[in-house]
Structures are given as structure tokens and as C-alpha cells.
N, C-alpha and C positions, 0 to 999 in steps of 0.2 A: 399425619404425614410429616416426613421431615422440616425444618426450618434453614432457611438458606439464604445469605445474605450477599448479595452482587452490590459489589460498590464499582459502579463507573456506567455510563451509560455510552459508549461508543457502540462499535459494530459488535465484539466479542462479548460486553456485559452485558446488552439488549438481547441480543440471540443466545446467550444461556439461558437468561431471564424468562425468556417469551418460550424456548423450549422445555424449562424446567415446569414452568406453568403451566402449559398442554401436558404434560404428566401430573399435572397431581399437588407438587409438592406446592409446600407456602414459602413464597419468594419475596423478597422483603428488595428493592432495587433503589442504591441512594446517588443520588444526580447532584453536581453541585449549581444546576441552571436547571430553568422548565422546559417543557416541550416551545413553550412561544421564543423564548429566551434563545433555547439555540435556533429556531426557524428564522430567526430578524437578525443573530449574529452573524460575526462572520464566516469565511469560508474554513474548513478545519483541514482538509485533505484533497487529492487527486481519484483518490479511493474506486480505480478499475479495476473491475474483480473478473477474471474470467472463470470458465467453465464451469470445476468444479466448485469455488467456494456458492457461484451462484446457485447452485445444485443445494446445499447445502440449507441455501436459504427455501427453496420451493420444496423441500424435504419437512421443512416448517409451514409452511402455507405462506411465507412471510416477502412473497415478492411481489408486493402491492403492486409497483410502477414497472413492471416487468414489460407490459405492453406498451407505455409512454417514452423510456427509455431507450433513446438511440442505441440499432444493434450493433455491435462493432464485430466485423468478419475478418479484418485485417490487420497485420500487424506490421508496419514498415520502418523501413531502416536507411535512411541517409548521413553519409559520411563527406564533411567538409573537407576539400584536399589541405594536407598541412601546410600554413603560413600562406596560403593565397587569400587572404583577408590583410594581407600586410598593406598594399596599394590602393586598397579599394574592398568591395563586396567580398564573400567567397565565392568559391566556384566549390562544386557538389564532385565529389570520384566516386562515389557510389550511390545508386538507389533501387530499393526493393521490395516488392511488397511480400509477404509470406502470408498466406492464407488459416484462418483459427478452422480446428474442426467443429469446434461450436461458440456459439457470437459471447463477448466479452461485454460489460455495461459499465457506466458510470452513473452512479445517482447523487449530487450532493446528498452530502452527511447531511446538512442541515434539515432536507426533506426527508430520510432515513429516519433519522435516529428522533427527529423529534413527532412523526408519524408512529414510530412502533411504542416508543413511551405514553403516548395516547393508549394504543392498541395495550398496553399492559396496565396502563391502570384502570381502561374499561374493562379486561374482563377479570377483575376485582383482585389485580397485584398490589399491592404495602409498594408504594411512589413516596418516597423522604428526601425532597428536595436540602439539600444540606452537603458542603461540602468539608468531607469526613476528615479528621486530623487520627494520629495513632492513637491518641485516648481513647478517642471514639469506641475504636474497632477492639481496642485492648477490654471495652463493656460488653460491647456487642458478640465478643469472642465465646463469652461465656454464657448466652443464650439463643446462641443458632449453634446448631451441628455441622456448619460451615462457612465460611467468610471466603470470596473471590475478591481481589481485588484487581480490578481491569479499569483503575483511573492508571493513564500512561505518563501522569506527570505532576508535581509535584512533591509534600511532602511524605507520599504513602510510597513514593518509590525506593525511596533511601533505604525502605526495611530490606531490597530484596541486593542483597551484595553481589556485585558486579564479578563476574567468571571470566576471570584472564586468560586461562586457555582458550576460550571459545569468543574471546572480544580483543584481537586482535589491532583495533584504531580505539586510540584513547582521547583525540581528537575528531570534528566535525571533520569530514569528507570533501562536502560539499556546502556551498552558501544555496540556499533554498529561495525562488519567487514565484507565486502563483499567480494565475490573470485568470478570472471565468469573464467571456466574455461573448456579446452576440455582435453578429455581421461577418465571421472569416468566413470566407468563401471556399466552393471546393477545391479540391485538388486538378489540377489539369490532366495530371498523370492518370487518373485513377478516382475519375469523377462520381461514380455508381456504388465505390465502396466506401464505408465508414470503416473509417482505420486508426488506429494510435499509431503518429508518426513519432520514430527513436531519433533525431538529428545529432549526430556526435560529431563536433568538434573537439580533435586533440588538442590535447594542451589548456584546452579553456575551460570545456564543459559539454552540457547538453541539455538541447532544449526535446521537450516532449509535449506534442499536440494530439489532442483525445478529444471526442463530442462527447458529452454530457446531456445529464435530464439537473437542471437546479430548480430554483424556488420562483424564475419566471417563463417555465420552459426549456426547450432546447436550448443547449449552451455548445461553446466550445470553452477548453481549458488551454492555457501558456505556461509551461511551466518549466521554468530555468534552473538548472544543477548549474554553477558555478562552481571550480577549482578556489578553495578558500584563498583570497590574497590576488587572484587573477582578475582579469577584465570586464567579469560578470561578478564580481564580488562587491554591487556598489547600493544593496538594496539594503543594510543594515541602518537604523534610522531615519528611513524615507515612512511616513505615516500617509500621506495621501493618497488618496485611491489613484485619483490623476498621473500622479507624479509617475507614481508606483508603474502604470501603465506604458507610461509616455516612456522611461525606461527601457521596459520590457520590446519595445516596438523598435527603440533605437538600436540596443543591441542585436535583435532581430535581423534590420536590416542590414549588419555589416556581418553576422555572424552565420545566417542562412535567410539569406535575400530570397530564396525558393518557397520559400513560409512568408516570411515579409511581406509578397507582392499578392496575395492574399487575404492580407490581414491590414490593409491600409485603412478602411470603412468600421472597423472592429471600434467597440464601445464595452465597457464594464457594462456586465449586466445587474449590477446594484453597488452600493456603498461599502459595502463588505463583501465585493468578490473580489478581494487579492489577501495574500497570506505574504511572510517571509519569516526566513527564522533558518536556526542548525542544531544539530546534534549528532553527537558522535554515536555509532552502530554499537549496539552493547548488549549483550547477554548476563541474565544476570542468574543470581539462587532465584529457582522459584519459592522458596518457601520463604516466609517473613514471621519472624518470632517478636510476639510484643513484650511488653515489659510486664505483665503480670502471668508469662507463659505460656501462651496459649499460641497458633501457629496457624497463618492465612496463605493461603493459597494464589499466585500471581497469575494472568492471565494475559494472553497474548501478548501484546509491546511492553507490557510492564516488566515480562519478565525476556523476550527477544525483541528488541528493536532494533529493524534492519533501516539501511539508508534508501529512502523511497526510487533510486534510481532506476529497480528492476519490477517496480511498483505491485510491489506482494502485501503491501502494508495489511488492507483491506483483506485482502485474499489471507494472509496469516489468521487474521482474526479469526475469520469465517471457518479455518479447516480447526483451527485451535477451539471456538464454542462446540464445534463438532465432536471433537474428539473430549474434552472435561463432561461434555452430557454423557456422552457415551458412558467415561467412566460413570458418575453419578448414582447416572442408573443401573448399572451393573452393580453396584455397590450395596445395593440393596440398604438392609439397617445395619450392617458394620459400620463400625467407627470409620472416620472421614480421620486417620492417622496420618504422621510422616511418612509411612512408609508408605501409605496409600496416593499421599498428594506428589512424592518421587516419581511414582508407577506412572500415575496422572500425566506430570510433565514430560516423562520421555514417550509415552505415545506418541503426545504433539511433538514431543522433540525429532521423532523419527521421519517425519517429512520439513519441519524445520529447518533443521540444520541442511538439508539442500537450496534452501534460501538464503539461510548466510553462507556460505560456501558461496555461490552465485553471488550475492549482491557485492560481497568483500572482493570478489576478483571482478568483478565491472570496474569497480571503484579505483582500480591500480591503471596503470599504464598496459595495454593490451601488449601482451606478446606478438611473434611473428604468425605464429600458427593461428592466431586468435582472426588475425586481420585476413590471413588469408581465408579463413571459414566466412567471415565474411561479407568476402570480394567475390570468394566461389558463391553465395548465395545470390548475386544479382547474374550470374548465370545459368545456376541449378535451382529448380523450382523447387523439389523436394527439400532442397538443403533451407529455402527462407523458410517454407511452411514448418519445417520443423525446429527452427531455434523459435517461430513464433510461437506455437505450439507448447515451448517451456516455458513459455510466459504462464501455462496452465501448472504444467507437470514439470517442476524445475532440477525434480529426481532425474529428470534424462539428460540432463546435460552432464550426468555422469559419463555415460555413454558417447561421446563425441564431441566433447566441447574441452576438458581441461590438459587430457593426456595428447601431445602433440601427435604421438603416434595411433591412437585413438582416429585423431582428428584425420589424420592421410590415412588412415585403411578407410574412414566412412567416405574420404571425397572420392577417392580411388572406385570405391563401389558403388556410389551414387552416378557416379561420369561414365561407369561402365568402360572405365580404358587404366591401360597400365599405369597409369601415373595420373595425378590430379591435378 
């Protein structure tokens, strides 16, 4: 059987990995940590995956904690009114919940990925803890009939040159804080559903709160998009967990006191649940040519990485190991060419690029039409459940989300009245 080489062990290199292996092939998978080593580290991601990418996974047998993991059925959206955080707390001019057509999860990475790297080297996958530089791969080129590389950071990134047409910010977006934490209490509004709440404050940022499964349990997550340079921009260089937290809770309370009052009893639920960090959204060549010729194949964020705000991160991986197996196997014993690992990337590319589309216009300043879609969704039901909804399927927000006129035929015909 083929020879095949997964260098990365996140969502997208595991789930090649573990599907290429249920087929057949000899999979050779290089980690530059252990399984123990990421379960005792820290936090890596936010990583809520809805519908289909989790589909993806149970299409593998591969949703161990599917049953332990909080379900999440909702997707809400609160908006801070502008500048009323000037004297005091904000005050909230929008809130709404949109209902998913099937429940959404969060699993820390940690518990994921270092759970299925077990699951692969017990049923007798090639595990090379080793973290790979381009020599490496420029040997290894030459004795596997394919190379993936799905480490998203790094020096193995630089092979895949960055696509100007399609990477419109050359620049960080947003300054990035995570908190996993136990003791937020529920929601008042909305106490029976588990939801990821969207809080947008203009001008500043946005905070997003999700329940999780991590490595002591039921969690909640905190997680702060700051405007680089703005008033949430103050976690770069802060290392303590404490700190980190203490932070997170103050901006909280003057930026959505609604979450805040909530979250007063909240505790890190270990030494390594908070994250911070940036990177600019970038698309790159998938193909990476080494230096003795030979040409690897990028995978998920190495070769699209969007800014976690419409939090597809996870969900990309997931549709993208889906669609490279696909190929794969399809491929039979032809060469694993240029022309073949092109082919490859635009499969993934063709629901892709509805994610960066999507996450690059979150990231700008909302137009008029944007806000009023909305405002109309905390009066029309159909209108939350379905921007939540693209939180699954982000191809639809072709349909009623960018073209202003788009946008007033759909409210028009959701309100059932001449005008919206």
C-alpha cells in the first residue's frame, strides 16, 4: 500500500492520519510533542466545530467524547450600544438567540488530539515524535509517495508563499485572549440552552463565550478579539494565568457587564487554560517545493488561515481532511503530482474561500445593511436561526448577507410586509 507522510498532529493532520489508516494505507504521522505533552500543555484553540465538520468526524468513528461534550443548540448575538461604556459599564441595544439545526461542540485540543495520537499509534501507525525542519521533509520526500504538511506554524510554513489576491490583511486583525474557565453561571435570558454568545462591541472588539469539554471537565471558554492598539489590546506580555484572567474579567466588566455578572465566582480551570497571541489571515500556495525538488502538499491553516472571529478554524480543518482523503483515495496508484495536489486544494478551496470571504468582512467595520440584518434578527426568528446556521454553512451567507439588496429582498420576505 501506499506510503504517506502527515507531518502535524492538530485536527486536520490527525484526521487524515486516522482516515488514511482505516483504509489501508502506511501512514507515517510526525508530532513535534507526545500525546502526554500536549494533554499537560497549554490551551491551543477555541476549536467549536458545528455540524457538518462534526459529521466528518463520526463518518470516522472518531467522536470519542461526543456523548461528554456539552451540546451547544444555540447561537447568540449581543451588540454593545456605541460609546455607552464612556461613563460607566455598557448597556447591550441588541440581543438574540438563533437556534443551530444540529448542536455544535467544543472539545479542548488537548483532550482531542492527544486522545487520537494514542488511537493511531495503537492501531499500529509509524508515531515520530520530532519536530520537522525542511531537510527533513526534502529526505523524506524521496521515500513516501506523499508528504502533507499540516504543522500551521513555524519553519515549514515559509515553503507555502503567501497569495495576495486572496490575503487581503497583511496585518494582525485582532489582538487574541483565551480564558477556559469553571463556575460561569447560566445565562438569565436563556437558561436551558447551551449557546456560544457573539458580544460585539464596536470600535473595540469582541468577546465570545462557548461551553466546552477540557482536560477537567465541563469548562466554559472567554475569549477576547481586541482591535490591535485598542482598549482590549493589553494581553501581549502578560504570562500569568492569574493576571491573564484578572484582565479578561476587568475588561468584561466595563465592556459587556451582561457576561460579567455571571462570571464573578469563574476560576481557570488549570495552569495552562489561557492563550494570547496574533496573526494576520493569510492564504497561501498550497504546494511547497524543497530544495532537492521534490513538492509537499499544505493542509488546512498552513495553507488558509482565517482570523478565529467566525471561529471556522477547527471546522476548516475538519471539512479540508475530508475533502484531501477524499482525494487520496480517489487517486488510486497515480502519482500524487502538481497537478493532482492543485486539483486537491481547490476541492477544499471551494467551500473555503466562503470562510474567508466571511471572516475578512466580520473583521472590517459593519456596513449599514450588515447592522440592520442584525437588529432585524432580534425581531425575526428565522433571520437569527439562520445567520446562526452559517456558522455551519458559510456558503449561505452568499445568499443574504453581503449584497445590500440581497439583504432587503430576504427581510422583506421573512417580515412578510412590503418593506423591512
Amino acid at each position: 500500500m501506499r506510503k504517506i507522510l502527515v507531518v502535524g498532529a492538530g485536527q486536520s493532520g490527525l484526521q487524515i492520519a486516522l482516515g488514511l489508516q482505516s483504509q489501508g494505507y502506511e501512514v507515517t504521522l510526525m508530532s513535534n510533542r507526545t500525546a502526554d505533552e500536549i494533554r499537560t500543555g497549554r490551551v491551543m484553540s477555541t476549536q467549536c466545530m458545528f455540524h457538518t465538520a462534526l459529521q466528518h468526524e463520526r463518518d470516522l468513528q472518531l467522536n470519542f467524547w461526543e456523548s461528554q461534550a456539552p451540546k451547544i443548540e444555540g447561537l447568540g448575538v449581543s451588540v454593545a450600544a456605541p460609546g455607552s461604556w464612556a461613563e460607566g459599564p455598557a448597556a447591550r441595544a441588541i440581543d438574540w438567540l438563533g437556534r443551530l439545526d444540529g448542536y455544535a461542540q467544543s472539545i479542548d485540543q488537548r483532550v482531542k488530539m492527544a486522545g487520537w495520537m494514542e488511537t493511531f499509534a495503537q492501531r499500529g501507525g509509524q508515531l515520530v515524535i520530532h519536530g520537522a525542519a525542511v531537510g527533513d521533509l526534502d529526505y523524506f520526500s524521496r521515500t513516501y509517495d506523499l508528504v502533507l504538511v499540516a504543522a500551521g506554524k513555524g519553519e515549514l510554513v515559509q515553503m507555502f508563499a503567501r497569495d495576495p489576491e486572496r490575503s487581503p490583511y497583511s496585518e494582525p486583525q485582532r489582538a487574541l485572549a483565551v480564558s477556559y474557565v469553571h463556575g460561569l453561571g447560566p445565562r438569565p435570558e436563556h437558561p436551558d440552552t447551551e449557546g456560544v454568545r457573539c458580544n460585539l462591541v464596536p470600535g473595540v472588539g469582541e468577546l465570545f463565550v462557548m461551553p466546552c469539554l477540557t482536560t477537567s471537565g465541563r469548562a466554559d471558554i472567554l475569549f477576547w478579539e481586541g482591535i490591535p492598539g485598542g482598549p482590549l489590546d493589553v494581553f501581549n506580555g502578560v504570562k500569568d494565568p492569574a493576571e491573564h484572567l484578572s484582565l479578561t474579567l476587568e475588561l468584561m466588566e466595563r465592556y459587556v457587564p451582561w457576561e460579567y455578572a455571571r462570571a464573578t465566582k469563574v476560576e481557570l480551570t488549570d495552569a495552562g487554560g489561557t492563550l494570547a497571541g496574533r496573526y494576520a489571515p493569510t492564504v497561501r500556495n498550497p504546494i511547497g517545493r524543497l530544495p532537492g525538488g521534490g513538492l509537499v502538499l499544505g493542509v488546512a491553516d498552513v495553507v488558509v488561515a482565517n482570523d478565529p472571529i467566525t471561529g471556522q478554524g477547527s471546522n476548516s480543518a475538519s471539512k479540508c481532511a475530508a475533502a484531501y482523503l477524499s482525494s487520496i483515495v480517489e487517486r488510486g496508484d497515480k502519482p500524487f503530482d502538481e497537478e493532482w495536489m492543485r486539483a486537491t486544494f481547490d476541492r477544499y478551496w471551494a467551500t473555503a474561500q466562503h470562510v474567508t470571504k466571511w471572516t475578512n468582512a466580520m473583521l472590517a467595520p459593519p456596513p449599514e445593511h450588515i447592522l440592520n440584518l442584525i437588529g432585524a434578527a432580534g425581531e425575526l426568528q428565522p433571520v437569527a436561526d439562520r445567520f446562526a446556521n452559517g456558522f455551519n454553512d458559510p456558503a449561505d451567507f452568499e445568499n443574504f448577507f453581503y449584497d445590500p439588496e440581497k439583504t432587503q429582498a430576504y427581510l422583506v420576505e421573512v417580515s412578510g410586509t412590503g418593506a423591512a
